[in-house]
Wavefront OBJ file of the C-alpha trace (Angstrom):
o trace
v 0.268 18.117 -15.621
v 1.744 15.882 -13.295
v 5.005 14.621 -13.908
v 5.349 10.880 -13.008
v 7.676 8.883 -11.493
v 7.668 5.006 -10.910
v 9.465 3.437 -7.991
v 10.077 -0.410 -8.284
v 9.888 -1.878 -5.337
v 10.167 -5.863 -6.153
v 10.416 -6.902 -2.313
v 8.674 -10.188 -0.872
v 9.942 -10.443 2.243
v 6.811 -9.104 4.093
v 4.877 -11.290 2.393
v 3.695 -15.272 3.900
v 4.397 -16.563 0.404
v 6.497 -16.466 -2.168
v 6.542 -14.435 -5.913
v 5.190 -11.045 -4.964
v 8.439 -9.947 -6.107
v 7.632 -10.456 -9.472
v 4.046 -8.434 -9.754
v 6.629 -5.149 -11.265
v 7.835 -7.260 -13.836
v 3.862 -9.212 -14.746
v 2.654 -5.436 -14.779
v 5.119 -4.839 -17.673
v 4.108 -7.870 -19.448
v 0.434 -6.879 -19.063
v 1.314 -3.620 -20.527
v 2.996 -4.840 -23.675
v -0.024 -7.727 -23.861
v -2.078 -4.297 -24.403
v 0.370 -3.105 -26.804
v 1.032 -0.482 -24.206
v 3.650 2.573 -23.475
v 2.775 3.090 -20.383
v 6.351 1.797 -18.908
v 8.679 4.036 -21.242
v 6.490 7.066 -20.465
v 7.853 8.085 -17.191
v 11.230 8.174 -15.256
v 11.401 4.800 -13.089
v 13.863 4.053 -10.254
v 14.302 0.470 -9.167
v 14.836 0.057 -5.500
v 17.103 -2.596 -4.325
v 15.986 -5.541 -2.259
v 16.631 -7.541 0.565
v 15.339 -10.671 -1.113
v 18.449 -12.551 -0.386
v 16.797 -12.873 3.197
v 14.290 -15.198 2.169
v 17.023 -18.124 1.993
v 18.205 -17.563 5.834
v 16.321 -18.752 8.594
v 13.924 -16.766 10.270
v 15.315 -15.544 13.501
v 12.546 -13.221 14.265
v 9.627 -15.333 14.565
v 6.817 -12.588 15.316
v 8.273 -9.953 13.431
v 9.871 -11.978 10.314
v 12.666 -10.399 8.431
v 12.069 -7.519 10.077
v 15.650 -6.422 9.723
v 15.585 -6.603 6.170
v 12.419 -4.677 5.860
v 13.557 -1.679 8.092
v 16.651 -1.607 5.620
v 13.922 -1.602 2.936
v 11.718 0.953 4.588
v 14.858 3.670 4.556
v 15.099 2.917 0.628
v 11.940 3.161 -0.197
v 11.480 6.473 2.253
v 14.692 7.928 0.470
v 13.355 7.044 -3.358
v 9.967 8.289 -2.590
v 11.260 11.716 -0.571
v 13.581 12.539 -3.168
v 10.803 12.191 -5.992
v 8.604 14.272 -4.055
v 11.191 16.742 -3.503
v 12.317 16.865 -7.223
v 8.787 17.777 -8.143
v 7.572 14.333 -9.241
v 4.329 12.881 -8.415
v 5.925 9.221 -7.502
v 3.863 6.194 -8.045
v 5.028 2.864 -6.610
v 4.979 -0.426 -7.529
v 5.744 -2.714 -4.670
v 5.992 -6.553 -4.293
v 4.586 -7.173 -0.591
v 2.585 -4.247 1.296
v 4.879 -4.153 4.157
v 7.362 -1.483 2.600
v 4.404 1.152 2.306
v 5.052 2.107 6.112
v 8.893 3.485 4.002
v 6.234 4.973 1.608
v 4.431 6.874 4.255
v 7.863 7.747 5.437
v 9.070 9.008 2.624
v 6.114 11.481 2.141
v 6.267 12.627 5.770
v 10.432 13.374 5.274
v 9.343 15.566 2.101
v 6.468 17.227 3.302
v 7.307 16.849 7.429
v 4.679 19.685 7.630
v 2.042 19.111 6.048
v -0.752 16.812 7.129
v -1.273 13.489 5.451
v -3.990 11.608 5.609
v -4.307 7.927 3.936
v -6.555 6.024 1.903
v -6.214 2.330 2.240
v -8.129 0.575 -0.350
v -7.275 -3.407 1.030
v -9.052 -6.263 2.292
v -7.070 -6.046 5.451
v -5.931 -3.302 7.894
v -2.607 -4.179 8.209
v -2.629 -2.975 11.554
v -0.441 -5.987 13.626
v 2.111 -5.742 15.739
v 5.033 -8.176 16.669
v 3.088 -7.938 19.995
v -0.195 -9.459 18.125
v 0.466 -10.730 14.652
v -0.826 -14.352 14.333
v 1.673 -14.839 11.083
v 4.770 -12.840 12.146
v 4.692 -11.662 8.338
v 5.067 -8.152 8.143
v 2.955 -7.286 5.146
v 0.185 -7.117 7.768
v 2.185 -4.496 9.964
v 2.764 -1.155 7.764
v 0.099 0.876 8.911
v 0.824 0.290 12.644
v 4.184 1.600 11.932
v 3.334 4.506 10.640
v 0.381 4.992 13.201
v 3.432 4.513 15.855
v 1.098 1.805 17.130
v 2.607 -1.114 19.883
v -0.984 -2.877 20.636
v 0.615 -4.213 23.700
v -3.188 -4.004 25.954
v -3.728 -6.814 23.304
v -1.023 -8.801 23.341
v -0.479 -12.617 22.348
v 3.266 -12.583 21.865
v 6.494 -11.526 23.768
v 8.736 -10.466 21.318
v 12.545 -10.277 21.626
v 14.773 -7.401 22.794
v 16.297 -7.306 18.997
v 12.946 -7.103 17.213
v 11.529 -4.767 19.397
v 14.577 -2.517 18.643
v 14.128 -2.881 15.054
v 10.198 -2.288 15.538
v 10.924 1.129 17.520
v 13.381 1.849 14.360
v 10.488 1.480 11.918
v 8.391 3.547 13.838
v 10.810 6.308 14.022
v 12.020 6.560 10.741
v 12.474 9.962 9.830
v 12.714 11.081 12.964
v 8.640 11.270 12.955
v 6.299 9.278 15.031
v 3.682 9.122 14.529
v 3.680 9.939 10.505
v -0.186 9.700 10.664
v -3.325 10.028 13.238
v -5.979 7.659 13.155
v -8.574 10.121 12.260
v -6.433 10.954 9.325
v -6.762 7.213 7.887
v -9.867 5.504 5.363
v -10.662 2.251 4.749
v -12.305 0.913 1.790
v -12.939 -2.516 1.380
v -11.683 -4.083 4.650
v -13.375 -7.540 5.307
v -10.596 -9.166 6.815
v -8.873 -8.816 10.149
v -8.082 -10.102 13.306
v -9.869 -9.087 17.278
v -6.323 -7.799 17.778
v -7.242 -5.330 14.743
v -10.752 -5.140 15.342
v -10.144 -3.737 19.170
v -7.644 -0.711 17.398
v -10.143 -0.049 14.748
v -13.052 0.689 17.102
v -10.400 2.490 20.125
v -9.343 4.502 17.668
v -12.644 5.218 15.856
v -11.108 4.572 12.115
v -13.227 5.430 9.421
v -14.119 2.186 7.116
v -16.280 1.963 4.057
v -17.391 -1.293 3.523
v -18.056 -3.099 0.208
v -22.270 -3.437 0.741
v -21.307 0.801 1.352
v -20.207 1.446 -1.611
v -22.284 -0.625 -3.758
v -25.309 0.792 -2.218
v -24.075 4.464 -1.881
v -22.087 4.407 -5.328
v -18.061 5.081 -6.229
v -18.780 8.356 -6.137
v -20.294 8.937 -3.291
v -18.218 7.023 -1.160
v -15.544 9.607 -2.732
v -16.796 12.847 -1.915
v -17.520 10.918 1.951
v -13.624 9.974 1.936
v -12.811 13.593 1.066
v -14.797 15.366 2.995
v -13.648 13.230 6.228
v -10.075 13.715 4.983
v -10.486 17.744 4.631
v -8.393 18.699 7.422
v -5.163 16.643 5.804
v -2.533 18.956 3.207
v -1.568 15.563 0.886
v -3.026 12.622 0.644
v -1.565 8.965 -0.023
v -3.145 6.262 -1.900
v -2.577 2.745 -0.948
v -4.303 -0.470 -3.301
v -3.539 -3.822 -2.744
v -5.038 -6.073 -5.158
v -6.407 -8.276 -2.760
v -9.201 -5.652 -2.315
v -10.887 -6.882 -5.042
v -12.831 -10.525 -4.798
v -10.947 -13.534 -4.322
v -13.135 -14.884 -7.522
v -10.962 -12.317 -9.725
v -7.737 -11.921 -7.129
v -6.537 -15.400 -7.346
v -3.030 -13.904 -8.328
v -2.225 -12.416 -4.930
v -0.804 -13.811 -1.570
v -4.308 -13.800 0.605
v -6.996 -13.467 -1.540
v -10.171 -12.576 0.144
v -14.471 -12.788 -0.765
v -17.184 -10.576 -1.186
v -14.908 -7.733 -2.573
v -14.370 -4.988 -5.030
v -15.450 -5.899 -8.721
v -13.060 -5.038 -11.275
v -15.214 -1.750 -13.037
v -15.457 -0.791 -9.260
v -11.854 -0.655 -8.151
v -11.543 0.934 -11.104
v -14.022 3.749 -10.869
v -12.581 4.395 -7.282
v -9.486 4.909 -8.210
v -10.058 6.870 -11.196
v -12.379 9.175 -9.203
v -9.923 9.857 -6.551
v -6.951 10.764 -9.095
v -8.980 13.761 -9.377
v -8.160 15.773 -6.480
v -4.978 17.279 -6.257
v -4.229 16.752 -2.704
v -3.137 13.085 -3.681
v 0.470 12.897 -3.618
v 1.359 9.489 -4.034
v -0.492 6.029 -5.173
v 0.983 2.589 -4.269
v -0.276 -0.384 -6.252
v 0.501 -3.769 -4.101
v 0.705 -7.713 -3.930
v 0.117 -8.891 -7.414
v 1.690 -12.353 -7.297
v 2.218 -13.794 -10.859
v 3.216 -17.132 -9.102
v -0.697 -17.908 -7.892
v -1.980 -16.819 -11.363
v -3.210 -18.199 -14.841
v -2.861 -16.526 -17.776
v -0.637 -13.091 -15.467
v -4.904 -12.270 -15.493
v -4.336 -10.375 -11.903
v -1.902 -7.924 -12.978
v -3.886 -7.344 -16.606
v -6.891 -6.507 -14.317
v -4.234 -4.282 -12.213
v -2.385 -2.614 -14.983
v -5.687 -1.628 -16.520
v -6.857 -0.005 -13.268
v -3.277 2.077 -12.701
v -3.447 3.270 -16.688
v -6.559 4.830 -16.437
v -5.971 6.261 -12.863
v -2.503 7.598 -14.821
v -4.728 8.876 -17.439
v -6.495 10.839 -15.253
v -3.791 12.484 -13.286
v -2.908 13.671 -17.065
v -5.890 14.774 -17.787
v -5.433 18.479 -17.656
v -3.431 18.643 -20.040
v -5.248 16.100 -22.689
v -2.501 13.559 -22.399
v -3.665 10.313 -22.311
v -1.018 7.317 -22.649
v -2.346 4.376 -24.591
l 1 2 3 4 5 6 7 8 9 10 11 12 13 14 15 16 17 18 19 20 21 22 23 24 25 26 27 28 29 30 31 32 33 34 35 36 37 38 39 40 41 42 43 44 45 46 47 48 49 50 51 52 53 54 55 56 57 58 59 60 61 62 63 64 65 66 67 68 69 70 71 72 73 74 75 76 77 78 79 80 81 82 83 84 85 86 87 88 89 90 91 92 93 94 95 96 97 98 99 100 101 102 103 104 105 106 107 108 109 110 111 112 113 114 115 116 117 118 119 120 121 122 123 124 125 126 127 128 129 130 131 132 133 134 135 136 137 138 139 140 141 142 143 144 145 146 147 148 149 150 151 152 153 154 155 156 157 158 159 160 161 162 163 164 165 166 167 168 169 170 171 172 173 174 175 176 177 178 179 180 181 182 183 184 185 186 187 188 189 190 191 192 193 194 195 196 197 198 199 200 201 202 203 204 205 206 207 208 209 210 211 212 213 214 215 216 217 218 219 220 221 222 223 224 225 226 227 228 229 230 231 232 233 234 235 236 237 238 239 240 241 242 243 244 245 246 247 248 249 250 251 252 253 254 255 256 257 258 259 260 261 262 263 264 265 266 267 268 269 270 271 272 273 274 275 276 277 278 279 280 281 282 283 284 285 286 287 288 289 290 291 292 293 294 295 296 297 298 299 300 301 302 303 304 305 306 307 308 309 310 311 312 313 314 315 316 317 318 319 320 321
């Protein structure tokens, strides 16, 4: 059996608009709407944020708060290496998806041996820079951190001394950089990105499994692929933001997004990948009750990290309800 831990991480200062921080909280409303246990189950650690930040001016206009998220990304690193180092299989709850670079981080300080390789389940690669970010918001940044990624051959912006010194701090957290190689990194779902991202994805030959893929291939399939291209990696770290599933079902989330996941198929992905034991960590991201009706988004969300739960407790026969 794994033994679960949940890290709160109710930060929104990533994120291009506001209420992400209070997805945790509509997740635990969802669960009690179900007449759920799911939240007393398991150990949970709240992480403290920097959401104070988002009443100051923004001084770092291609990099936004960026200051407050490296203090986040050394929290969330800490909570997640310490879980991982007590034993616990730690599964986080964030706000924005800028604070899974201190995820990745976190793994990589725990296991700074072992090869990880990610699965990023998200209608976007998240792969900006302060060089290249149209936004400045740093929700669309994590996996360039942790890629140790600058983008400068594409560059639109000339970012200040200051956030470039934070930027080289996020990169190097841990003492590690790069945390991940590209080769070690899947996409599923990506529809959305900018030439900035497009020109990394195909330099750097990342793997990405389109929707159209895994409808015509099947869940499954598109599993055993991931695996199989993953092989060489020792853990494995999965990432979902909500906004990989269709905008027609994802209007509770920051940048909602077309032609993706189905409900039943985010579901069966996930589900099918809690079955191999080289995943170490899942991240569930960017519910925002705020854009909502009826907290629907993180109902369809709870019920997709319950029975993922349920089946990293399988082998033992305990299932939560």
């Amino acid at each position: 059996m794994r033994n679960i831990k949940i890290i709160e991480v109710k930060s929104e200062i990533g994120a291009g608009t506001r209420g992400a921080s209070l997805g945790v909280d509509a997740l635990k409303i969802a669960a009690l709407d179900f007449m759920s246990n799911f939240f007393v189950n398991f150990p949970s650690e709240v992480v403290e944020t920097e959401n104070n930040m988002l009443y100051e001016p923004v001084i770092a206009p291609y990099a936004k708060r960026i200051k407050g998220v490296y203090t986040m990304y050394e929290r969330v690193a800490e909570s997640v290496s310490a879980t991982l180092k007590s034993g616990l299989f730690p599964i986080v709850l964030a706000g924005d998806h800028s604070t899974a670079g201190g995820t990745i981080a976190g793994i990589k300080i725990a296991k700074p041996k072992q090869r990880l390789g990610v699965i990023w389940i998200d209608a976007h690669a998240d792969m900006h820079t302060p060089f290249t970010s149209p936004s400045g918001n740093m929700h669309g940044m994590p996996l360039a951190t942790a890629l140790g990624l600058d983008n400068v051959s594409a560059k639109i912006h000339k970012p200040d001394a200051t956030t470039l010194d934070y930027w080289n701090k996020l990169k190097n957290i841990g003492k590690i950089c790069p945390k991940i190689l590209p080769e070690d990194v899947v996409f599923i779902a990506l529809r959305d990105y900018e030439k900035e991202e497009e020109q990394l994805l195909k330099q750097l030959n990342i793997k990405v499994f389109t929707v159209a893929e895994l409808r015509r291939k099947g869940v499954e399939h598109i599993v055993r692929q991931t695996m199989q291209y993953l092989a060489a990696c020792d853990d494995l770290y999965v990432s979902f933001d909500v906004d990989s599933l269709d905008s027609g079902i994802s209007r509770g989330t920051g940048t909602p997004v077309s032609n993706g996941l189905k409900e039943r198929e985010a579901e069966d992905l996930l589900a099918a990948l809690a079955q191999y034991h080289k995943i170490c960590c899942l991240e569930v991201t960017e519910v925002n009750p705020t854009l909502d009706k009826e907290n629907l988004m993180a109902e369809i969300a709870f019920n997709i990290l319950q029975r993922t739960v349920n089946i990293l407790l399988q082998n033992v026969g305990a299932v939560l309800r």
